[in-house]
C-alpha positions as CSV (number, residue, x, y, z in Angstrom):
1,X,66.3,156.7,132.2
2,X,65.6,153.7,129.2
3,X,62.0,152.9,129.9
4,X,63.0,150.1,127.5
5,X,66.2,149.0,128.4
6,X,64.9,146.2,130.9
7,X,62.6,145.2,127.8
8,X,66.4,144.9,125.3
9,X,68.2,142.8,127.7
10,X,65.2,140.5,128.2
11,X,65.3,140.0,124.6
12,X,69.0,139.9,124.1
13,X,69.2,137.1,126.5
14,X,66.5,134.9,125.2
15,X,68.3,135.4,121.8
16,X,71.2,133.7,123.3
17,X,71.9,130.2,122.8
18,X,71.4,127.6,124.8
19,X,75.5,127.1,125.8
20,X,75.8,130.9,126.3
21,X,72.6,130.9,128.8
22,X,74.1,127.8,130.7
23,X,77.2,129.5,131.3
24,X,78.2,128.6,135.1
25,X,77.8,131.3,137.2
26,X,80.0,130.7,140.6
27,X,82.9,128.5,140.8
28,X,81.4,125.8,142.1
29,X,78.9,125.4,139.1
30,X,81.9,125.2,136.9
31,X,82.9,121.6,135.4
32,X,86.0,120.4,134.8
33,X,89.5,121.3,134.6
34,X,89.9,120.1,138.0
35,X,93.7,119.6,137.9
36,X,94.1,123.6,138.3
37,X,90.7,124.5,139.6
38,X,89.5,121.9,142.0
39,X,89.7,121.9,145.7
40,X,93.7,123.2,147.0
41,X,94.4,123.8,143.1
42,X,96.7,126.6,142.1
43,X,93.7,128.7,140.3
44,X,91.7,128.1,143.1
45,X,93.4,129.8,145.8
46,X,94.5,132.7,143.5
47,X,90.3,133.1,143.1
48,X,89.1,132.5,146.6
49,X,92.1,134.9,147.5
50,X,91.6,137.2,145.2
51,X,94.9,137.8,144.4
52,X,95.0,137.3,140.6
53,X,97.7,137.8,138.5
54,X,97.8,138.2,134.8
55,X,96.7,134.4,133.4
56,X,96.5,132.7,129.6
57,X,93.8,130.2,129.5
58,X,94.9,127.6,126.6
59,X,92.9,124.8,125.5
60,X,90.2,123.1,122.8
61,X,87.1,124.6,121.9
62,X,84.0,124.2,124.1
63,X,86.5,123.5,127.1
64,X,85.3,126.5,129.4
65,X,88.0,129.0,128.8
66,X,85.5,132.0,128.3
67,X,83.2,130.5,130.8
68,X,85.9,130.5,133.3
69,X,86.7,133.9,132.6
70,X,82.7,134.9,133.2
71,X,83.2,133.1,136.5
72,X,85.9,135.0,137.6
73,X,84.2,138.2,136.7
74,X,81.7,137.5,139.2
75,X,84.4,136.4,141.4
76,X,86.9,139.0,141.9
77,X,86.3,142.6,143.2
78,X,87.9,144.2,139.9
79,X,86.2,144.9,136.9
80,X,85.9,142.8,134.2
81,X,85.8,144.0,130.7
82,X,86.0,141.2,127.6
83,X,87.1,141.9,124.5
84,X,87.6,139.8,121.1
85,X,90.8,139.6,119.3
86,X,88.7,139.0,116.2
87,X,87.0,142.1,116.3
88,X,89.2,144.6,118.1
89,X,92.0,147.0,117.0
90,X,94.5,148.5,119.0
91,X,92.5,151.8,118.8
92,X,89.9,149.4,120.9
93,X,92.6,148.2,123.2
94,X,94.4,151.6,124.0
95,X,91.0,153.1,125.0
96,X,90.5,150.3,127.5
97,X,94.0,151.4,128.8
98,X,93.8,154.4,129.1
99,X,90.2,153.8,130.6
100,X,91.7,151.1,132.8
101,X,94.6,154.0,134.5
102,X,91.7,156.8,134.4
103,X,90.1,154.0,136.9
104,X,92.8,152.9,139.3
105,X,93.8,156.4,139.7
106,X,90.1,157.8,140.8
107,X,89.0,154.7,142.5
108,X,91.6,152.5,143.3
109,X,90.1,149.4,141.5
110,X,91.9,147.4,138.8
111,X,90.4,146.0,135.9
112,X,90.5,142.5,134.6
113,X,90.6,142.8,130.6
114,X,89.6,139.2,128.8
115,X,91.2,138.9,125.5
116,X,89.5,136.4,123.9
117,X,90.9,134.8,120.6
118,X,94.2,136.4,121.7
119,X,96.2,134.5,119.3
120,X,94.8,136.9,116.7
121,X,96.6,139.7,117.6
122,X,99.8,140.1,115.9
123,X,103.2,140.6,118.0
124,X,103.0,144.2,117.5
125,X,99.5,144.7,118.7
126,X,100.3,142.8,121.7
127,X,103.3,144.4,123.0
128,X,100.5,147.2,123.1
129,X,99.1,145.7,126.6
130,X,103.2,144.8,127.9
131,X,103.4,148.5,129.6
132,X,99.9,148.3,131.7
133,X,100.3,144.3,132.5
134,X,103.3,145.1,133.7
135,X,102.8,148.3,135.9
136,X,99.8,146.2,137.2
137,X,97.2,148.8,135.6
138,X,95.3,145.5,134.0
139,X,95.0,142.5,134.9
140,X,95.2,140.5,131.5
141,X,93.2,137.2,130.9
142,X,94.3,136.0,127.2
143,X,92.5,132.5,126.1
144,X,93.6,131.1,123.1
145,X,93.3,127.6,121.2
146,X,96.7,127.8,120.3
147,X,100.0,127.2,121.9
148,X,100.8,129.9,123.9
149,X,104.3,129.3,123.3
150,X,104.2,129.9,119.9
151,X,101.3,132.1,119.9
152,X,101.8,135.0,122.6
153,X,105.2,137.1,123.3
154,X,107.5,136.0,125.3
155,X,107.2,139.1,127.6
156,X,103.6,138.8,128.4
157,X,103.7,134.9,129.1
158,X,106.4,135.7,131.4
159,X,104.3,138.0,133.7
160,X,101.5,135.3,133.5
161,X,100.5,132.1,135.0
162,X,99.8,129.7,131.7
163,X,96.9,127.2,132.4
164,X,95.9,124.3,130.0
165,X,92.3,123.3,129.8
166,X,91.8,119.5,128.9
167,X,89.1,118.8,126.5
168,X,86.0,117.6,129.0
169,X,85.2,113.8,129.7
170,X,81.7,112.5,128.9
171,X,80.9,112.8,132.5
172,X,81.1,115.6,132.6
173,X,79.2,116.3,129.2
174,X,76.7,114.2,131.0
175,X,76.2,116.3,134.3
176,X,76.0,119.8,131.9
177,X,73.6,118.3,129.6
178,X,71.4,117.1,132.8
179,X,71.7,120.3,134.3
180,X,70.6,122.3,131.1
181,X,67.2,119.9,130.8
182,X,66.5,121.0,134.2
183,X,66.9,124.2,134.7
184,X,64.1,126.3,134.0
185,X,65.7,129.6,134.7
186,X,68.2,129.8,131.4
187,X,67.4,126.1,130.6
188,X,65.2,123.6,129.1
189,X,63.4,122.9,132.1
190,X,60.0,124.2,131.0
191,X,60.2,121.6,128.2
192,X,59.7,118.7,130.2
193,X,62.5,117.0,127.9
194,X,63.7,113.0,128.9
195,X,66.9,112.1,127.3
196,X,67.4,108.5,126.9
197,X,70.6,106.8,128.5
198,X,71.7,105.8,125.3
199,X,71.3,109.6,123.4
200,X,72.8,111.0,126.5
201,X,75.8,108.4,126.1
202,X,76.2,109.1,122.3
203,X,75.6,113.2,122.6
204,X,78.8,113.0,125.6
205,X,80.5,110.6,122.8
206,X,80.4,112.4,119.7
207,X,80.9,115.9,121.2
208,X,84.4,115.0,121.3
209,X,85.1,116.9,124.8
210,X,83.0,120.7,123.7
211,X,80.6,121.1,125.6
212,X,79.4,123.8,123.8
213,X,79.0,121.2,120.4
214,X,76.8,119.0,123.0
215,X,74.6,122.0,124.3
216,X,74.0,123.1,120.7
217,X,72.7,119.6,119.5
218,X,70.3,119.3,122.7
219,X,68.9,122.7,122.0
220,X,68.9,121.9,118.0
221,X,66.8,118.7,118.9
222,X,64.3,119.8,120.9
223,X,63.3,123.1,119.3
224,X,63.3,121.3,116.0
225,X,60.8,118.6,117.2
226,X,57.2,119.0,117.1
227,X,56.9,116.5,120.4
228,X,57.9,119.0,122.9
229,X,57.1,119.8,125.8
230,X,57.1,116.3,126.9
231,X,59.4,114.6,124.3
232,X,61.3,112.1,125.0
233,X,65.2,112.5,123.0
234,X,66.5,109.6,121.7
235,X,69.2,108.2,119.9
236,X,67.7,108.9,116.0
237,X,67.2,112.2,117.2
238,X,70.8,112.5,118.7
239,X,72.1,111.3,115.8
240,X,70.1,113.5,113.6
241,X,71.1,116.9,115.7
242,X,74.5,116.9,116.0
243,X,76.6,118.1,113.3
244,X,79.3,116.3,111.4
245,X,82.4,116.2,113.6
246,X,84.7,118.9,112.4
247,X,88.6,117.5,113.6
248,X,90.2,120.0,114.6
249,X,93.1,120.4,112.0
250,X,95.4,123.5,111.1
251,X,98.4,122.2,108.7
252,X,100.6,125.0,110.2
253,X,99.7,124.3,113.7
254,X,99.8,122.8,116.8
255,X,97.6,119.7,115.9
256,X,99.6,119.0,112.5
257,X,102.9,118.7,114.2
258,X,101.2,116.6,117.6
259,X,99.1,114.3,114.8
260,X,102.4,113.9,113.0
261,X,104.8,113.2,116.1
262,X,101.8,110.7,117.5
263,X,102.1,109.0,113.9
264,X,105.9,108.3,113.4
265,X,105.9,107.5,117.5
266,X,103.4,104.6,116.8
267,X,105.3,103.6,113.8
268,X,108.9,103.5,115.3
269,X,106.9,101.6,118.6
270,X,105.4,98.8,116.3
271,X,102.0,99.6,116.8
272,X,100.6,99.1,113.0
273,X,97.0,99.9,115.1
274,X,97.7,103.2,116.4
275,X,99.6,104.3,113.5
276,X,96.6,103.8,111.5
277,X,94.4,105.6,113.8
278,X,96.6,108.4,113.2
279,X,97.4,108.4,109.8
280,X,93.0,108.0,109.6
281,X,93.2,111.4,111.6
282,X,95.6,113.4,109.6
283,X,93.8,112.5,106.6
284,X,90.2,112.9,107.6
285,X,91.2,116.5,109.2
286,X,92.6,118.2,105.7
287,X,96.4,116.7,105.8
288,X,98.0,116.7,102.5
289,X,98.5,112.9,101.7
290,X,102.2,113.6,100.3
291,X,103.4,114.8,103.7
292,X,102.6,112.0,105.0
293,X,104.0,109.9,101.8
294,X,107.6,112.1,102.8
295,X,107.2,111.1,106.5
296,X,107.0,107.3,105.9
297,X,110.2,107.2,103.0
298,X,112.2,109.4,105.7
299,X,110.8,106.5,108.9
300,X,111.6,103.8,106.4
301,X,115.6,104.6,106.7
302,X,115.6,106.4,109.9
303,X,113.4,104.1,112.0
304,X,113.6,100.8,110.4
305,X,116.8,100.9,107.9
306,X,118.8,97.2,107.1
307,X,116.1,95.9,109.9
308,X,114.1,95.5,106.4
309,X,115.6,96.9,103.3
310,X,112.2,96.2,101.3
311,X,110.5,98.9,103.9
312,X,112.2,101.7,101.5
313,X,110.8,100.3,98.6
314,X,107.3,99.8,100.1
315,X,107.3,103.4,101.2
316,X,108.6,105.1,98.1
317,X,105.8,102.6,96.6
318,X,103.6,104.4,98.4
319,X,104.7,107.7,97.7
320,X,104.9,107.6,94.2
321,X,100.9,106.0,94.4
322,X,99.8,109.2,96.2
323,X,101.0,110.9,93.0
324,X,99.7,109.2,90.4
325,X,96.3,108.1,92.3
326,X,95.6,111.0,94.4
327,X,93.0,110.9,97.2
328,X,90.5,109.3,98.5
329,X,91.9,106.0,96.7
330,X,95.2,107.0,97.8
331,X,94.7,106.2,101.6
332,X,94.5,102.8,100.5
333,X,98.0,102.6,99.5
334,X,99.0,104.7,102.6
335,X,97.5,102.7,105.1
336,X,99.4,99.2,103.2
337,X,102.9,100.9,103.8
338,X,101.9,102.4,107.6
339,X,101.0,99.0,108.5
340,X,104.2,96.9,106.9
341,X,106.4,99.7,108.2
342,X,104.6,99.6,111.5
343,X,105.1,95.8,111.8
344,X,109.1,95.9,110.2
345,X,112.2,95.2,112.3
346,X,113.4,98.2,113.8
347,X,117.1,99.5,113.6
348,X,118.6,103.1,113.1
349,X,121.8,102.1,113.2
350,X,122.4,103.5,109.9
351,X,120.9,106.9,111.2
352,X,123.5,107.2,114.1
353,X,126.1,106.1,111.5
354,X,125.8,109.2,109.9
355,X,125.3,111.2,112.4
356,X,128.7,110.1,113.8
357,X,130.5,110.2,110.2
358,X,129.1,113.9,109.9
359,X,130.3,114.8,113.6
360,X,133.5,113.9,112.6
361,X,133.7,115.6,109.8
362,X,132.1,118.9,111.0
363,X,134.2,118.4,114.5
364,X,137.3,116.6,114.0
365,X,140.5,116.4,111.5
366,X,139.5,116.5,107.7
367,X,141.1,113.3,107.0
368,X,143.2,113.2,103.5
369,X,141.7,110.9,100.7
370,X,144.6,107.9,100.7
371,X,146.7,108.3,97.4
372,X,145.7,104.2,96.5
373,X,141.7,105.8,96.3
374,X,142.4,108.9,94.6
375,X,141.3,108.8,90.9
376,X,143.8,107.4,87.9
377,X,141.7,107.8,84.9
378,X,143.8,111.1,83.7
379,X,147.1,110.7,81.6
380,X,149.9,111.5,84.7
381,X,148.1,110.6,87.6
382,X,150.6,107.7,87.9
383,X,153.3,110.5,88.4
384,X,151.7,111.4,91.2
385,X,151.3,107.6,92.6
386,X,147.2,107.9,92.5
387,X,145.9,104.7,92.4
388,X,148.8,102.7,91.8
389,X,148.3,100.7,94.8
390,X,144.9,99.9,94.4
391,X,143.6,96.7,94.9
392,X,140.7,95.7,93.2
393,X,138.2,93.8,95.6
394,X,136.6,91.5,92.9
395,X,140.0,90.1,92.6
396,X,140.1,88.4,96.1
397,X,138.4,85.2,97.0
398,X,135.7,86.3,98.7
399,X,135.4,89.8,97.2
400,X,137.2,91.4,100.3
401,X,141.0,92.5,100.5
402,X,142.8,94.1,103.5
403,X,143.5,97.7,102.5
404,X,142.7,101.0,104.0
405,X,139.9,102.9,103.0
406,X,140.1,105.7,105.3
407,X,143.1,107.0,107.6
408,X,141.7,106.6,110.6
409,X,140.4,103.3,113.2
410,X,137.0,104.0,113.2
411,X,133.1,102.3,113.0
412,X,130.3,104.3,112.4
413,X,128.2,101.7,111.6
414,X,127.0,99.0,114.3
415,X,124.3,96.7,113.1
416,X,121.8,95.3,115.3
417,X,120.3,91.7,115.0
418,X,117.2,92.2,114.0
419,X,115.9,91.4,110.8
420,X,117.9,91.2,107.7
421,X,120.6,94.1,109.4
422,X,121.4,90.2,111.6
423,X,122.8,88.8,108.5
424,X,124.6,92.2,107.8
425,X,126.1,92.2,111.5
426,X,127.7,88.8,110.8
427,X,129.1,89.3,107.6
428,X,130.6,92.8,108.8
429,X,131.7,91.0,112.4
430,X,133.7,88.5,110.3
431,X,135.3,91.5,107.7
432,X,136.1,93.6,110.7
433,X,137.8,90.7,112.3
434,X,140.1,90.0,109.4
435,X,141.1,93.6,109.2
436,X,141.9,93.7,112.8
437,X,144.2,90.6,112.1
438,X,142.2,87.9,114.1
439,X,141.3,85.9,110.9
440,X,142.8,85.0,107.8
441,X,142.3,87.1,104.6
442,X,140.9,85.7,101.3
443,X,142.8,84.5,98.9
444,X,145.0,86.9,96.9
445,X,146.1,86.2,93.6
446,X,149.9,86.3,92.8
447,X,150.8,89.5,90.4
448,X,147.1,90.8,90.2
449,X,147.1,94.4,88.5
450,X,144.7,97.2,90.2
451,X,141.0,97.0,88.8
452,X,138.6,99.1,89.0
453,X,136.8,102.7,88.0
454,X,137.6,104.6,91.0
């Protein structure tokens, strides 16, 4: 027997920070993430039930993934053993296997294994756990910050339920950072602490849904003030404890592709305010200002097009000023175009032309080049009737002449009528009319001789 071992935990635990210590206990302390755990909810019946299968927990920092995992260790009758993805190997996780049969064959209990930081494991080291999660020899409980799609095999997500934590609201920030001043078990409630409404309001604020950020700055202000007990925590002090906000930003992940799908969204809906936001996010988190030059030349013929022809202009503009300026300047010159190209007319009609023209190309006949286009700058091409047909366009009146250009009736490019593409529409209405015979051509002069470089 440890005479001491009462004496280690006691001081293990009061080594623990104060969001570890305030870790719910039963389901009902837990907050949030009511749209799968709350009263009826899927998770909720599989707990009070005890009938869990394997489960990924996905979601934000500070969201309650590992909490909720602690809560269902003390809620189901298996056993619960955690392990990080960080720090374990598969050596680690083949020994908690083979531990894991060795225990359902003697006693007939499963065990719950918690793979935290999942995500770290590579494919390899998680096809590992496939043979035991399968055969029911572990119940698996993978939480991960990343998408599970991308970030888990395909066989394990298959033979588990996939829930997705939302970051927390600042009510319920509010009721965990009220329950952690008064409880004087793993709390602050010895401390006597009063938080002022307007602290409390800015903690839930800037916490930015992680509970675990807003638990951290409560415990950083107190212990770090020579008022307590019987301080009162106010907004300077908020203000002062809580660490910068770190956004959370991976260039090959998740966030970069949802930040940069939000962005062009706004943009193509006219919304110069919320594509600023989100252009102000990308670059705040770490985004590389010439991605998001690229994006905005590439929206500037795809979203917007004839609609504005200047918005090409303005966004290679801005491209070639990230270049030669560099940040932090450069965001000046990013935020111009995001907010011309935000509030330009809007047309992709040149974007489905080519898609159409390239369709028909990949799909359909490959049409012949007519002998009238084909190139006559070579000594014998007249023997072989190239170009001797050609009429040259400058030639006629108004700088149009009926003559084919391709062997085929087709229109791959329909302008709208907004912005300048309006003035396009109507000159091309009136061409395309002429051709089809239901207005009179331009003028053609008698005996004119074929013009032209082609």
């Amino acid at each position: 027997m440890d005479l001491f071992a009462g004496m280690r935990e006691k001081n293990r635990a009061d080594a623990r920070p104060l969001a570890a210590r305030m870790r719910p206990r039963a389901l009902d302390e837990f907050v949030g993430q009511d749209h799968f755990l709350g009263p009826g909810k899927l998770l909720r019946r599989m707990l009070v039930a005890d009938r869990l299968s394997s489960l990924v927990f996905h979601g934000p920092p500070g969201s309650g993934k590992t909490a909720l995992a602690h809560v269902v260790a003390g809620h189901t009758k298996s056993r619960f053993k955690p392990l990080n993805a960080v720090s374990a190997g598969t050596k680690e996780v083949r020994e908690l296997l083979a531990e894991a049969r060795g225990h359902l064959e003697d006693a007939g209990e499963r065990t719950i294994l918690f793979l935290d930081e999942i995500h770290r494991f590579n494919r390899a080291q998680q096809d590992v756990l496939l043979p035991d999660v399968e055969d029911g020899v572990v119940i698996l409980i993978g939480a991960t910050t990343q998408n599970p799609f991308f970030a888990i095999n395909t066989p394990l997500l298959s033979r588990s339920q996939i829930f997705t934590f939302e970051p927390l609201t600042r009510d319920h920030i509010k009721t965990l950072i009220r329950r952690a001043l008064a409880d004087t078990e793993r709390g602050l409630g010895n401390l006597n602490v009063t938080i002022a409404d307007d602290a409390l309001a800015f903690l839930a604020e800037a916490c930015d849904g992680d509970a675990r950020r807003a638990l951290t700055a409560l415990e950083v202000g107190v212990k770090s003030s020579p008022g307590s007990p019987g301080m009162v925590f106010d907004l300077a002090l908020a203000q002062d404890s809580i660490q910068r906000k770190v956004l959370d930003f991976d260039p090959t992940g998740d966030t970069h592709y949802d930040l940069a799908s939000a962005f062009i969204k706004s943009l193509r809906g006219s919304d110069p305010d919320a594509a600023v936001y989100w252009l102000a996010r990308m670059l705040e988190g770490g985004e590389d200002p010439r991605f998001v030059a690229r994006r905005l030349v590439i929206f500037a013929s795809e979203d917007v097009g004839n609609a504005d022809p200047m918005a090409c202009l303005v966004a290679n503009a801005a491209w070639d000023a990230v270049e030669r300026v560099g940040l932090p300047e450069c965001q000046l010159n990013l935020s111009q175009a995001v907010c011309y190209l935000a509030s330009a007319p809007k047309s992709n009609a040149c974007t489905v032309a080519i898609g159409r023209a390239a369709k028909d190309v990949k799909e359909g006949r490959t049409l012949p080049v007519p002998k009238h286009l084909k190139d006559s700058h070579y000594e014998g091409s007249k023997q072989f009737g190239h170009g001797t047909e050609y009429k040259y366009a400058h030639d006629y009146g108004d700088g149009w002449v009926d003559q084919e250009y391709v062997p085929a009736d087709v229109e791959y490019y329909t302008p709208t009528d907004r912005g300048f593409e309006a003035t396009i529409k109507a000159r091309l209405d009136e061409l395309r009319a002429r051709r089809r015979g239901k207005a009179s051509p331009g003028h053609q002069p008698p005996d004119a001789e074929a013009k032209g470089s082609g």
